[in-house]
Phi, psi and omega in degrees: 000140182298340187250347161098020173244202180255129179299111177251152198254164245282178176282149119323127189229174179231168174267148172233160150226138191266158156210163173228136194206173182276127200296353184271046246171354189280309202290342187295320180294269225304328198287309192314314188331306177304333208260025176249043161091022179285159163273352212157138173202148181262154165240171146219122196301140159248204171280148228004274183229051157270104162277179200218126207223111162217123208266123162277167160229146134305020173222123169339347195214141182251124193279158197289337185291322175322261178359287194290001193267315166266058175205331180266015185281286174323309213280292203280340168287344208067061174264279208010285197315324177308317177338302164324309172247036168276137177212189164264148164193145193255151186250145193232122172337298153326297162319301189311283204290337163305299180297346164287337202284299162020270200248345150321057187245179183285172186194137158293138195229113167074209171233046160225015190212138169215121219246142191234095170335150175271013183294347202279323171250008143282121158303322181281029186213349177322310169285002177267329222259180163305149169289155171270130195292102185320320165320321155273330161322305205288122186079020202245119146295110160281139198240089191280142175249145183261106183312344186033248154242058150083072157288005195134104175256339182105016186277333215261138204298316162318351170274314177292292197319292169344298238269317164303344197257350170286359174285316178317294186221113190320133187295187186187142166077227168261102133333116169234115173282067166328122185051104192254347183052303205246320212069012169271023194269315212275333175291326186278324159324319178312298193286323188302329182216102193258117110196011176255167181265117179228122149297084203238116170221175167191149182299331197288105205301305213311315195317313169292341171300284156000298194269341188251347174273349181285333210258350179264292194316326168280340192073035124314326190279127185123339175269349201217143164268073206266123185250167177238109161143191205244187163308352189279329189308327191266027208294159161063000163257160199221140168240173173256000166213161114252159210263069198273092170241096187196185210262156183320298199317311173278334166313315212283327186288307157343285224305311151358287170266346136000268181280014175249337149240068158290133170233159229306148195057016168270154214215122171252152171305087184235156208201170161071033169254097178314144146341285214294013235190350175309309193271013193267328188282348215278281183291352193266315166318294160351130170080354172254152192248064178260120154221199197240124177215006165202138182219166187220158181232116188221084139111250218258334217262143166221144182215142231238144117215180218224128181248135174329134156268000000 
């Protein structure tokens, strides 16, 4: 610019897709979604017991295998009817992160935690937002999340179970978080226990991007060991928990290293199981020296843990 001021740069847009499904039908859509690369997905109630689900990604453009990846999904899940309104709509920055201010308040998990937008510590919107209520507050580790585009705020019933079944049982020793995606598994393992060694990795770069602005907004960072990779990053280290809140499928491709680095009474979390899918993890667990000692059902969802023998 000729005057020397500044150039502001353009709105950020992501590729999206909308669908409409039944709400009892919501978390199972939003979950294919996910695991067909959404970042994130919003819902909004329609007329009668119908939602409206729109999954963001991260890249300006949704590549055609995604798209066919989330149609034979739907499909194979008995979704087929969602089909019918599935489409594309690119999502606008701006737009997105407005509509999180929205619907986004602090809220309680179990009874030690309370996950907080990370707007809560902006000064400049602080006298704009509802107060946090001492009442909800009190005694509570607060937990900020930067919503970015949604790895995990801690809304999600697979999330919860994590963040309740560590009051059962406190991490202790060294923690590894598989897929930490938000990273609010590996901050709330932290707060519960500053004197454990916590570990956080996930393939997903952006996630870790993610995950490292959550852990500098709580003042973790530099405290949680944050990997770009998967368990082959941790071959050969051992631990007293892990943290799974991930799809059957990949806990059940897990289990291998799971138990070989467990170490003996040690316990992992896993979430992010459909029911119906229950019993594939069930039989696969033979031959491992894993077992099952708690186990919770919240809707579609089951969430397990399981200790070293």
């Amino acid at each position: 610019m000729k005057d020397g001021s500044p150039v502001e740069s353009p709105a950020k847009s992501w590729a999206a897709v909308v669908i409409e499904a039944h709400s009892d039908q919501e978390d199972l859509a939003s979950w294919l979604l996910m695991q067909c690369g959404a970042q994130g997905c919003e819902v909004d109630p329609l007329n009668g017991s119908l939602v409206r689900i729109k999954a963001t990604f991260d890249s300006p453009h949704l590549p055609d295998e995604t798209w066919e990846k989330i149609k034979s999904s739907l499909e194979e899940y008995g979704l087929a009817e969602s089909l019918k309104s599935l489409k594309r709509k690119d999502v606008v920055e701006e737009d997105w992160l407005a509509k999180w201010k929205e619907g986004f308040e602090p809220f309680r998990v179990g009874t030690k935690f309370l996950i907080c937008p990370s707007w809560y510590l902006d000064e400049s919107l602080i006298e704009t937002l509802p107060p946090i209520e001492s009442e909800l507050s009190e005694g509570r580790f607060k937990i900020y999340i930067d919503p970015g585009m949604a790895f995990g705020t801690g809304l999600h019933a697979t999330t919860q179970f994590c963040l309740r079944a560590m009051e059962s049982f406190p991490p202790k020793g060294k923690v590894l978080d598989v897929g930490t995606g938000s990273g609010i598994l590996a901050i709330a393992a932290l707060m519960l226990q500053p004197a454990s060694e916590i570990v956080a990795c996930d393939t997903d770069a952006v996630a870790c991007e993610y995950a490292q602005k959550d852990f500098e907004l709580n003042g973790v960072d530099g405290r949680i060991e944050l990997i770009e990779g998967s368990t082959e990053a941790v071959a050969g280290r051992r631990f007293d928990m892990l943290l799974s809140n991930l799809t059957c499928e990949d806990i059940v491709a897990l289990l291998p290293d799971y138990s070989a680095m467990l170490n003996p009474e040690g316990v992992v979390l896993c979430a992010g199981i459909l029911a119906e899918r229950l019993p594939l993890l069930e039989k696969s667990l033979v031959g491992h020296p894993l077992r099952i000692i708690q186990s919770e059902t919240v809707g579609q969802w089951v969430g397990l843990v399981l200790q070293k023998s």
